[in-house]
C-alpha positions in Angstrom: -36.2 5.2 -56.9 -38.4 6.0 -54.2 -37.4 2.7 -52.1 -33.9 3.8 -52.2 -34.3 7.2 -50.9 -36.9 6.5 -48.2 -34.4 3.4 -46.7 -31.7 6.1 -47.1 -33.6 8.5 -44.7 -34.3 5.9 -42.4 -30.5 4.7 -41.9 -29.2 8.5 -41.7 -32.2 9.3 -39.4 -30.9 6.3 -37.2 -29.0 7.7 -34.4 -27.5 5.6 -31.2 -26.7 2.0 -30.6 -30.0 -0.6 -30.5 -30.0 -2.8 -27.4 -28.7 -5.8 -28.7 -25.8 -3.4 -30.2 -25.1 -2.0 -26.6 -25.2 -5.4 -25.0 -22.6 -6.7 -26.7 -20.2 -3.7 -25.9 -21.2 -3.9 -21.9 -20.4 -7.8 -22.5 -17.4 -7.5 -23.8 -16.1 -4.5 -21.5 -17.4 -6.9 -18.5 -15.3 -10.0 -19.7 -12.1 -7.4 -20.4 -12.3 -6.6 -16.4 -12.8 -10.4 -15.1 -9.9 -11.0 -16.8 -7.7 -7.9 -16.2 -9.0 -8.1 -12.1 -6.2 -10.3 -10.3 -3.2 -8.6 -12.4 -4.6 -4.8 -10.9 -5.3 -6.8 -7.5 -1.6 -8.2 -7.8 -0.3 -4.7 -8.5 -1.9 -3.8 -5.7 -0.7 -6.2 -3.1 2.9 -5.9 -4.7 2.2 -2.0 -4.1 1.7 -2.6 -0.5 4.3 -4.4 0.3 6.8 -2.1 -1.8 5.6 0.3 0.4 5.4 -1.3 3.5 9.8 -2.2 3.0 10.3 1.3 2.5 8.4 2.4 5.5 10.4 -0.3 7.6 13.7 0.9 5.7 12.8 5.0 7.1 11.8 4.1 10.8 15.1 1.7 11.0 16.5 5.0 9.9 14.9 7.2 12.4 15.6 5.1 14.9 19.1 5.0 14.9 19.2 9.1 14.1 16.7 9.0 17.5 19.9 7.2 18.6 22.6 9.9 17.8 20.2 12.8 19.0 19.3 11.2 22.2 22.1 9.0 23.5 19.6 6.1 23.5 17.2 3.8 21.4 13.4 5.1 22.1 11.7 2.6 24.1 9.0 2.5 21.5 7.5 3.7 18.1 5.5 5.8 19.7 8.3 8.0 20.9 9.7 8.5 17.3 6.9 10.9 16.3 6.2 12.5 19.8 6.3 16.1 20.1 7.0 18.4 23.5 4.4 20.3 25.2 4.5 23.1 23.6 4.1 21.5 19.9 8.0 21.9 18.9 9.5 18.8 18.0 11.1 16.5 20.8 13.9 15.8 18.9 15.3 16.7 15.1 14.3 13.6 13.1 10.8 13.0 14.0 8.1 11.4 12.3 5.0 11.8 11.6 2.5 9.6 13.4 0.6 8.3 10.1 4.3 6.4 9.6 4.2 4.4 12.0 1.1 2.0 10.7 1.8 -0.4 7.7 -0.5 -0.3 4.3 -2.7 -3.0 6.2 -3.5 -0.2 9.0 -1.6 -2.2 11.9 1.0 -0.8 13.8 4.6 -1.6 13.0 6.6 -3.8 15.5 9.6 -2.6 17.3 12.1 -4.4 19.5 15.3 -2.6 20.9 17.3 -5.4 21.2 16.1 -8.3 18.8 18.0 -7.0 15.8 21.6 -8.2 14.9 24.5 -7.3 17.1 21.4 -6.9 19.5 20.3 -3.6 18.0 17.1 -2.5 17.0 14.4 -4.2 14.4 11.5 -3.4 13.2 8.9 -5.3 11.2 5.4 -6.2 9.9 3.0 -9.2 9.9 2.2 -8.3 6.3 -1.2 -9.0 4.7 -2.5 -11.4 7.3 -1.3 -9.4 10.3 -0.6 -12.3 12.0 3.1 -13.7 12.0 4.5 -16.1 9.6 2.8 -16.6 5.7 4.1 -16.7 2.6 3.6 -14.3 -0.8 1.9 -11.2 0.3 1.2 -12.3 4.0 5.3 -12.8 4.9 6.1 -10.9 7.3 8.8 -8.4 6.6 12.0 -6.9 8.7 14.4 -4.5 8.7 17.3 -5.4 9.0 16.2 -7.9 7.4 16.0 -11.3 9.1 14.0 -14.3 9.5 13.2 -15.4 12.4 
């Protein structure tokens, strides 16, 4: 009777994981995260360039509203989020200057008269910030267009 009680102390007295106990739960988290890193990575990439479409969709926007306010396309990005000296706004649809750089950090491109009909485009390298790729380092347009 005596065995039982003192091995009954001992287990309730036992508090915590042992080692061996704890490195099998850190092992098994660490596998769990190989194995769930490329789908997070992909969602991020696909994030990216989600966002980087939209971006391209809004300054194709503002650049034609640029249009209707000033009688002209600007001559480049630049001028979309410029503001007069006295810190109103130059015009009524301005951006903001963070805009005008894609997920990547690299400045969107802008031609006034590449686009259909010989209108305005804008695009990005993508990924690779170099023209031409394919998955996440295609370059995107708006309108969209290959070239």
């Amino acid at each position: 009777m005596f065995k039982r009680q003192a091995r009954f102390i001992t287990r309730s007295a036992r508090k915590g994981l042992t080692l061996i106990e704890l490195i099998v739960v850190i092992s098994i988290v660490a596998v769990l995260a190989v194995l769930a890193a490329p789908e997070v990575m992909h969602w991020l990439d696909q994030a990216k360039v989600d966002a980087a479409k939209s971006d391209l969709s809004v300054i194709y926007n503002t650049i034609n509203r640029f249009k209707l306010a000033m009688g002209r396309y600007p001559n480049d990005l630049n001028e979309l989020s410029q503001k007069l000296s006295d810190g109103t706004r130059h015009w009524p649809g301005e951006l903001e200057a963070d805009m005008l750089n894609d997920p990547w950090d690299t400045p969107y491109g802008y031609s006034k008269d590449k686009g259909p009909n010989d209108g305005p485009i804008v695009w990005s390298f993508g990924q690779n910030k170099i023209e031409g790729g394919e998955e996440y380092d295609t370059d995107l347009f708006h309108p969209s267009q290959q070239e």
